[in-house]
VOKE-39531 format. One record per atom (N, C-alpha, C): x, y, z. Coordinates in steps of 0.001 Angstrom, whole numbers, plus 500000, padded with zeros to 6 digits. Layout:
VOKE-39531
XYZ ...
//
This chain:
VOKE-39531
612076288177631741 611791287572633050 611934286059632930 612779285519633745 613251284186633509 612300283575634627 612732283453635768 611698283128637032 610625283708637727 609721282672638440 608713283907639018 608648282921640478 609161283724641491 608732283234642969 607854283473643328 606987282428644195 605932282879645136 605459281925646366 605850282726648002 605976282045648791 604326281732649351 604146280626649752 603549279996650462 603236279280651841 605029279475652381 605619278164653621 606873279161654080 606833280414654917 608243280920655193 608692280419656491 608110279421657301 608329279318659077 608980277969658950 609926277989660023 610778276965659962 610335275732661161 610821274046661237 610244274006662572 608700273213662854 607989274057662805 606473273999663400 605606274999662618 604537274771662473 603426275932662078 602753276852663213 602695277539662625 602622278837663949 601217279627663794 600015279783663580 599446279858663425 598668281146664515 597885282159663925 597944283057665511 597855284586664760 597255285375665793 597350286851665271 599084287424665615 600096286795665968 601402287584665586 602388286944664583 601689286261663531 602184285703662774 601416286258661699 600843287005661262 600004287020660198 600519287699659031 601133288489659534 601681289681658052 603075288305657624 603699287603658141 604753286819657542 604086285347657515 603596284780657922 602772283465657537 603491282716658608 602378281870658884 602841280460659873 603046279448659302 603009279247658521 603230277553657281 604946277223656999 605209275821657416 606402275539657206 606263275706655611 607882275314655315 608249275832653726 608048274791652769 607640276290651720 606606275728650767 606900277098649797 607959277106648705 607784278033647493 607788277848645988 606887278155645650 606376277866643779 606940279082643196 607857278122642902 609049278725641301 607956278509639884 607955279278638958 607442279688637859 609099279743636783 608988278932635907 609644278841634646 608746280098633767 609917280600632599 609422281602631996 608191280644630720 608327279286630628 606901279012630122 606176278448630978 606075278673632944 605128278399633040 605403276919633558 606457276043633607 606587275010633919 606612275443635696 605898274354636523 605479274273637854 607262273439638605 607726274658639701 608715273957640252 607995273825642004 608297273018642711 607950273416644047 608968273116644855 609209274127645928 610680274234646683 610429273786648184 610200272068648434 609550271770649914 608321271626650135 607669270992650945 606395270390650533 605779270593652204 606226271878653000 605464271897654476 604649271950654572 603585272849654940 601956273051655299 602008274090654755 602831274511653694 602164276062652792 602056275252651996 601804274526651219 601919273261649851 600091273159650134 600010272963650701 598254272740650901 597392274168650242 597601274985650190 596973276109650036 597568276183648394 598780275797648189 599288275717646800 598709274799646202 598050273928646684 597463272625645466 596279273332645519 595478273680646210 594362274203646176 594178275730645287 595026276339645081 595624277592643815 595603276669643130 596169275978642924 596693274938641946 595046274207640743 594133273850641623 593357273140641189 592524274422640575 592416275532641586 591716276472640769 591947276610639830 593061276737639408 593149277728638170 593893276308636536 593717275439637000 593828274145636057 592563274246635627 592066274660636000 590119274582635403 589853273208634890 590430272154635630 590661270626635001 591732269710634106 592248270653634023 593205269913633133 594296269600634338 594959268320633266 596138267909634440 597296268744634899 597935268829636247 598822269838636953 599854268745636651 601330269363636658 602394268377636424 603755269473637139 604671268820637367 605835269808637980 606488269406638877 607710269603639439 609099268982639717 608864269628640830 608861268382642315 608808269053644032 610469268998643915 611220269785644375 612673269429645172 612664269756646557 612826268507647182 612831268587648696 614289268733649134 614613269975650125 616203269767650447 616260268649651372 615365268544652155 615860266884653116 614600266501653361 614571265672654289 613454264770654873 612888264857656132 613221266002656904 612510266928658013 611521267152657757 610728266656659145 609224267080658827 608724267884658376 609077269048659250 608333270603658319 608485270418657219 609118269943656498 610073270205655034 608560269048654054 608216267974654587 607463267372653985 605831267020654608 605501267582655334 604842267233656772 603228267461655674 603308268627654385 601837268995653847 601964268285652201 602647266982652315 602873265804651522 601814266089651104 600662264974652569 599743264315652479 598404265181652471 598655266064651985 597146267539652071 597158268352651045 598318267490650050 598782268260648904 597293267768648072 596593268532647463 595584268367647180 595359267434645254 596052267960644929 596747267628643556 597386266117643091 597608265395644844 598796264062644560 597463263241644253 595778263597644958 594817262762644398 593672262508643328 594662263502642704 594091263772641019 594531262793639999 593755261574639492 594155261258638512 594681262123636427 595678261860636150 596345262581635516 597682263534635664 597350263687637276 598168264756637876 599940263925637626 601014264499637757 602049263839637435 603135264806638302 604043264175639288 605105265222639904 606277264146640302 607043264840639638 608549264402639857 608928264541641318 609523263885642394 609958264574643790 611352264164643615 612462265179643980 613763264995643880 614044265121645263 615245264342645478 615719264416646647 617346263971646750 617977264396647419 619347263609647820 619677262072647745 620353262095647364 620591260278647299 622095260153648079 622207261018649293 623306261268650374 622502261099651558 621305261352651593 620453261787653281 621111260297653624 620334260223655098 620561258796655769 619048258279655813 618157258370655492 617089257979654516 616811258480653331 616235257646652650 616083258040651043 614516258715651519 614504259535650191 613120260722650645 611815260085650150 612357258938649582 611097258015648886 610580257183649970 611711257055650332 611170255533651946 610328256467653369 610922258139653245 610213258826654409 609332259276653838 608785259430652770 607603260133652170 606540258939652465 607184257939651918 605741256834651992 605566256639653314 606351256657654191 605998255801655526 605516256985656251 605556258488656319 604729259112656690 602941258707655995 603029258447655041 601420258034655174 601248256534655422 601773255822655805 602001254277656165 600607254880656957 599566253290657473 598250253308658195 598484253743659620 599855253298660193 600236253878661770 599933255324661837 600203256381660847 600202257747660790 599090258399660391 598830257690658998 597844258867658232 596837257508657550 595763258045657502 594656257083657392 594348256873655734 595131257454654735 595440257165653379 596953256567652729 596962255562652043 598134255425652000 598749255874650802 600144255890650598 600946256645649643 600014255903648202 600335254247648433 599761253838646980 598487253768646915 597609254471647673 596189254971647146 596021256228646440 597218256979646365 596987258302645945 596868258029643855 595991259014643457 595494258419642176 597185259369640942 597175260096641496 599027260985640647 599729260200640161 600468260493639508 601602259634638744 602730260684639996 603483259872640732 604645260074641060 605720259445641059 606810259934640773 608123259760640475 609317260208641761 610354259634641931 611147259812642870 612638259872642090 613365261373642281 614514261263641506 615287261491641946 616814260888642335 617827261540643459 618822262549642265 619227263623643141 620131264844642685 621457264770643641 622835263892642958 623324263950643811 624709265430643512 624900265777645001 625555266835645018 626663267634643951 627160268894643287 627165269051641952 626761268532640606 625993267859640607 625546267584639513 624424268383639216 624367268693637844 623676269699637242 622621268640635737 621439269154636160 620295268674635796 619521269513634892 618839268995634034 617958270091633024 616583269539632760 615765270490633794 614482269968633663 613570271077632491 612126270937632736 611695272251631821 611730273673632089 612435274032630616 612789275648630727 613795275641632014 614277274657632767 615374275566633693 616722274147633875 617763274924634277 618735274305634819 619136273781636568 618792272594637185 619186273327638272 620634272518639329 620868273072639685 622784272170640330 622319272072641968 622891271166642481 622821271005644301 624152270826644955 624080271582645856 625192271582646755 624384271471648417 625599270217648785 625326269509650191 625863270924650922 624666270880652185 624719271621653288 625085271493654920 625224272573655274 625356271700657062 624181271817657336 623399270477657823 622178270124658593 622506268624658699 621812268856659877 621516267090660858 620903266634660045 621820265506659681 620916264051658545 621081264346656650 621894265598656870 622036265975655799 620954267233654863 621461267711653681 620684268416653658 621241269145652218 620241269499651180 620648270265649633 620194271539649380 620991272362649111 620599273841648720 620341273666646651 619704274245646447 619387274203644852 619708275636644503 620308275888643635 620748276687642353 620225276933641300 618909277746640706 617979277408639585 618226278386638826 618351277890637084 619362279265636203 617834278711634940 618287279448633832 617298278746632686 618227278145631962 617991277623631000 618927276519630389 619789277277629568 621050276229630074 622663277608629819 622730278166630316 622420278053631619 623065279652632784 622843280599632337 621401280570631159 621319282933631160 620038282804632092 619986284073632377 619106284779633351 619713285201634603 618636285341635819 619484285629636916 619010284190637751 620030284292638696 619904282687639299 619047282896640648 618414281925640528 617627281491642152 618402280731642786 618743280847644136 619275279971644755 618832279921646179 618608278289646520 617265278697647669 618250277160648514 618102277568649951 619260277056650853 617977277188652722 617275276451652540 616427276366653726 616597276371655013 617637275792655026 618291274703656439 619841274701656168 620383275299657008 621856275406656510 622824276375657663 623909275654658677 624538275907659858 626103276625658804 625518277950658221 626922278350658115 628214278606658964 627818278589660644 629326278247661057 629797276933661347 631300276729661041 631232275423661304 631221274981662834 630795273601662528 630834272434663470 630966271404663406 632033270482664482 632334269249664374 630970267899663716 630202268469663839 629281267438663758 629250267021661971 629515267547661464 629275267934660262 630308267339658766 631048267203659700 632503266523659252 632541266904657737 632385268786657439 632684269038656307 634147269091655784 634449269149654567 636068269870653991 636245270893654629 637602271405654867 638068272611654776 637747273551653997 637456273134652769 637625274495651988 635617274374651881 634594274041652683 633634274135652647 632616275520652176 633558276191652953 633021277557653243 633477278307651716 634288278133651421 634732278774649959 633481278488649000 633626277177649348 632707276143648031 631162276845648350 630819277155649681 629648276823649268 629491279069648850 630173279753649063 630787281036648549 630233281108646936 631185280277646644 631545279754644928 629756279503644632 629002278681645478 627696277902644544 626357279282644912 626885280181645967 625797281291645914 626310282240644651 627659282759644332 627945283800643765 627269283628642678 626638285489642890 626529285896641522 624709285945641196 624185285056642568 622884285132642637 621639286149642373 620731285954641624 620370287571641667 619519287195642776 619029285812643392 618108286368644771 618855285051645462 618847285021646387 619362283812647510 618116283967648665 617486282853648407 616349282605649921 617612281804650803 617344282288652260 618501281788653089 617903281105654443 618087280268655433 617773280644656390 618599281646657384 617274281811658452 618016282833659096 617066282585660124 617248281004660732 616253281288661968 616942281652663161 618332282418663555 618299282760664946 619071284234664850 618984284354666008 619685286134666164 621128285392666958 622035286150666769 623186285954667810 623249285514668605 622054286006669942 622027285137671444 621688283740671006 620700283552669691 619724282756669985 620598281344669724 621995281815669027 622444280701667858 623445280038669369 624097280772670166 624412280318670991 623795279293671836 622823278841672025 622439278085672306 621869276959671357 622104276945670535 621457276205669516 622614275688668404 624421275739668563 625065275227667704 624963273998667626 624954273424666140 624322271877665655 623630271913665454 622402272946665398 620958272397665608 621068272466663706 622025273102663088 621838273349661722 620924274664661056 621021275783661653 620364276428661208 621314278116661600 621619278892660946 622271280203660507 621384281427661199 622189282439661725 621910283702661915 621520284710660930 620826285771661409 620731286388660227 621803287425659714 623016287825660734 624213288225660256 625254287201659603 624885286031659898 625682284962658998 625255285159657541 623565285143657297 623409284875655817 623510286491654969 623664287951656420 623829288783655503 625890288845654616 626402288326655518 627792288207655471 627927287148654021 627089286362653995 627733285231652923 627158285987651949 625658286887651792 625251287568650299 626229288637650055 626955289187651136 627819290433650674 629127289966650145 629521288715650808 630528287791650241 630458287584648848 629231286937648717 628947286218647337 628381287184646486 628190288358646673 628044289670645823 626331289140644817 625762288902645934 624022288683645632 623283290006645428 622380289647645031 621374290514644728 620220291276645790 619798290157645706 618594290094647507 618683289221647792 618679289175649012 618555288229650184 617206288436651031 616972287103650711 615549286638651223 615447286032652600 614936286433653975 615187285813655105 614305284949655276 614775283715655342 613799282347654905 613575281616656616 612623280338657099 613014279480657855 612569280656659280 611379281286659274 611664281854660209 611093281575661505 612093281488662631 611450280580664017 610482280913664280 610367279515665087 608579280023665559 607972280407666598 608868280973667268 608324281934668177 608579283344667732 609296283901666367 609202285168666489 607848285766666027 607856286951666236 606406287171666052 606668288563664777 605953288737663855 605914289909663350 606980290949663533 606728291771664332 607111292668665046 608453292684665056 608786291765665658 610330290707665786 611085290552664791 610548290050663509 610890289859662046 611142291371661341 610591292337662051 610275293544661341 611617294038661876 611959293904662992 613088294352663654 614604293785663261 614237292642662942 615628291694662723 615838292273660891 614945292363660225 615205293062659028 615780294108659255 615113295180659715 615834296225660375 617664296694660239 617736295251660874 619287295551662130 619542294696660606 619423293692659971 620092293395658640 620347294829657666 619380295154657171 619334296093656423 620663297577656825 620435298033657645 621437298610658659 622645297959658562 622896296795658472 624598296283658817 624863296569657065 623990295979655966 624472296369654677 624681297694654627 624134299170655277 624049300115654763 625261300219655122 625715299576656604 626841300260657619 628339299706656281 628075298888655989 629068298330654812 629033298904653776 628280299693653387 628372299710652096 627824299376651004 627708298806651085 627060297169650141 625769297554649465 625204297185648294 624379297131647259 622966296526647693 623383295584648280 622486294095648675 621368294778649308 620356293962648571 618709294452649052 618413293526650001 618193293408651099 617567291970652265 615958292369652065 614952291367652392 613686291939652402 613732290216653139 612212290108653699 611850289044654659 610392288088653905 610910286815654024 609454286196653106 608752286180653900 607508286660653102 606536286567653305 605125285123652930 604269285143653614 603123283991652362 602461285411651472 602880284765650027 602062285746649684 603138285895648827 603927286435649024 605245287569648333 605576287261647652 605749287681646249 606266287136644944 607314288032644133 607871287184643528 609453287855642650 609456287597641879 610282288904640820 610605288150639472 611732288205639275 612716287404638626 614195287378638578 614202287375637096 
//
């Protein structure tokens, strides 16, 4: 067992909070990757990150917490449970935050100025943590503890990084986690041509791909640019890219349970109608994997 997932943050957007949200969670995204020794990764820092520092402190029984945030961009949801992260006001505590060094803000200048005094009534340099700010720029491949991990630029407004996480030397099976991401194209975006291949090429071979999948067909129609994928788009690119499971990530916030239960459904069904191997299942808070 090389990795260990476990979600915290599956809602895209806004926090949703409510009895038809409960079996899939209302917390923007927020997932703790587990290295096979145990080294702390965190995938986005929304309002499931709060409930993770607080796991977090439990079970440190005091000793210092340390571990690598990778934020794919600088969207609120995406960083919004920064400042509630319970852990950043632990002296000893120590966390690397990676980010793009492509966005059109750097993730260091929007991290702090969300707690600037206009916003939040603590400021970034009161927090007692050792933090660090590291940019990952697009293919380049990085080796942190116990894992490997590579980034490839996405379609989203303002920009945006999908991560690729292997153990060191590409053995094991790969995580590859893609939050925010307009797999059809659009002008706005001013990708390559051969985009769609490439980004083909950086899922294959995945044994799990978290994807988004915040709209249904009608829904995407109204919503091209907004940067965010159907859930027959992301079953099409895992059957493409000959994945493992597909994880339905980013999920809007008005669907309710019920809704989610259904849209799995009609996924699951289009793989059978194909053919295809591919396991889809829907994140959950709570839900954990081992790769």
């Amino acid at each position: 067992m090389s990795l260990r997932v476990r979600f915290w943050g599956t809602r895209g957007s806004i926090p949703t909070p409510g009895s038809q949200t409960v079996r899939y969670g209302g917390n923007t995204p927020c997932t703790e990757v587990r290295t096979a020794d145990g080294w702390l990764i965190i995938l986005d820092a929304g309002t499931g990150i709060r409930e993770l520092g607080r796991d977090l402190l439990q079970r440190s029984n005091g000793a210092p917490i340390k571990g690598d945030i990778f934020l794919t961009h600088a969207h609120w949801d995406h960083i919004q449970g920064i400042p509630f992260f319970a852990p950043i006001f632990g002296r000893g505590n120590h966390f690397q935050i990676w980010g793009s060094q492509s966005l059109e803000r750097s993730v260091d200048k929007v991290v702090r100025d969300q707690m600037s005094p206009v916003v939040f009534p603590v400021t970034f340099e009161e927090l007692d943590a050792t933090i660090d700010f590291r940019d990952l720029a697009e293919g380049t491949r990085c080796e942190g503890t116990g894992y490997e991990v590579t980034a490839f630029a996405v379609q989203h407004p303002g920009g945006a990084l999908g991560y690729r996480f292997t153990e060191p030397g590409g053995r094991g099976g790969a995580l590859v986690y893609v939050s925010d991401n307009e797999l059809a194209s659009h002008p706005r975006y001013g990708s390559p041509p051969d985009w769609r291949e490439r980004m083909v090429a950086f899922v294959r071979g995945a044994q799990v791909l978290i994807h988004d999948t915040t709209y249904t067909e009608e829904e995407y129609d109204h919503h091209r640019g907004w940067g965010h994928s159907t859930f027959t788009d992301a079953v099409e690119l895992a059957l493409e890219a000959e994945v493992g499971t597909l994880v339905l990530f980013h999920h809007e916030p008005r669907r309710t349970d019920d809704q989610l239960d259904a849209c799995l459904a009609e996924c699951r069904a289009m793989v059978k109608a194909r053919g295809g191997a591919l396991q889809v299942i829907a994140a959950a808070e709570g839900l954990t994997l081992s790769l």
